[in-house]
C-alpha positions in Angstrom: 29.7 -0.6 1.6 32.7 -1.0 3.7 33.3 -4.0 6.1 34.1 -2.8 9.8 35.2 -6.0 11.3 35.1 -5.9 15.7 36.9 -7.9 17.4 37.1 -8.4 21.2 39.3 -11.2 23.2 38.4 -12.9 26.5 40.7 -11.5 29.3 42.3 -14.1 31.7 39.7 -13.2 34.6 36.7 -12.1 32.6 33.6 -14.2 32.4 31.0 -14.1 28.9 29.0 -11.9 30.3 31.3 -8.8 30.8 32.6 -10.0 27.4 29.4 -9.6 25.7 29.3 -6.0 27.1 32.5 -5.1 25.8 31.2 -6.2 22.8 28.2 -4.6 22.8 29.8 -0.9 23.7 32.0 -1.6 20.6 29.4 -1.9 18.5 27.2 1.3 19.8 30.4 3.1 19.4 31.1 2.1 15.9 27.6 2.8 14.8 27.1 -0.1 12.4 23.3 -0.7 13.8 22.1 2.6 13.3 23.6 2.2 9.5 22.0 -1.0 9.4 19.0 0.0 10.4 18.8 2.6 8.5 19.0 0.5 5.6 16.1 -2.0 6.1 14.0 1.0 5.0 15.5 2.0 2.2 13.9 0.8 -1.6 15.5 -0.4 -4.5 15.4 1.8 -7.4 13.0 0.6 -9.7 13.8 -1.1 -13.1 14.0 0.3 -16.3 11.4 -2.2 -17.6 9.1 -1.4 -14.5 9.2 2.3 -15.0 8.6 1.4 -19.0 5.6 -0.9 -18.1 3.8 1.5 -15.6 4.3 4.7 -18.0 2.8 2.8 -20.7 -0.1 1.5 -19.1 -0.7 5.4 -17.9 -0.6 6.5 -21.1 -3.1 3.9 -22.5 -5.3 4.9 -19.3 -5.5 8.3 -20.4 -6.1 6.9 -24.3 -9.1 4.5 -22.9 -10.5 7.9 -21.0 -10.0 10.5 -23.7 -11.5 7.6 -26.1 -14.8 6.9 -22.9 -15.2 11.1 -23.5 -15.9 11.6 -27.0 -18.3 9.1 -27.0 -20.1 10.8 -24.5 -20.1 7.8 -21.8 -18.2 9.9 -19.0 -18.7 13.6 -18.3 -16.1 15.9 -17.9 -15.2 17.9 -15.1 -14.9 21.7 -14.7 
């Protein structure tokens, strides 16, 4: 991630409100919100002991339902 740093000075003559708009162009123009915002979205890969965990409990899922079948307590389907 690389730090884009804006800077704008008050003029002599210029009041806080003409300063805020210069401001505010500089950051449209830079495009720092639309890479922020893009980011709010995004998702953290997911751990290696998460991914462990929840392929492990699939596989004793499928156990528990192959198990359910031979005994005859749930039908297959076709």
């Amino acid at each position: 991630m690389t730090m884009i740093v804006i800077e704008v000075e008050k003029n002599q003559n210029e009041n806080t409100v003409n300063l805020l708009r210069r401001f505010t162009k500089k950051m449209r123009g830079s495009k720092i919100l639309n890479e922020v915002r893009g980011r709010k979205y995004s998702l953290r890969p997911e751990s290696k002991l998460r991914k462990k965990r929840r392929v492990l409990k699939s596989i004793e899922i499928t156990a528990k339902m192959e198990r359910l079948k031979k005994l005859g307590k749930i039908i297959e389907k076709k």
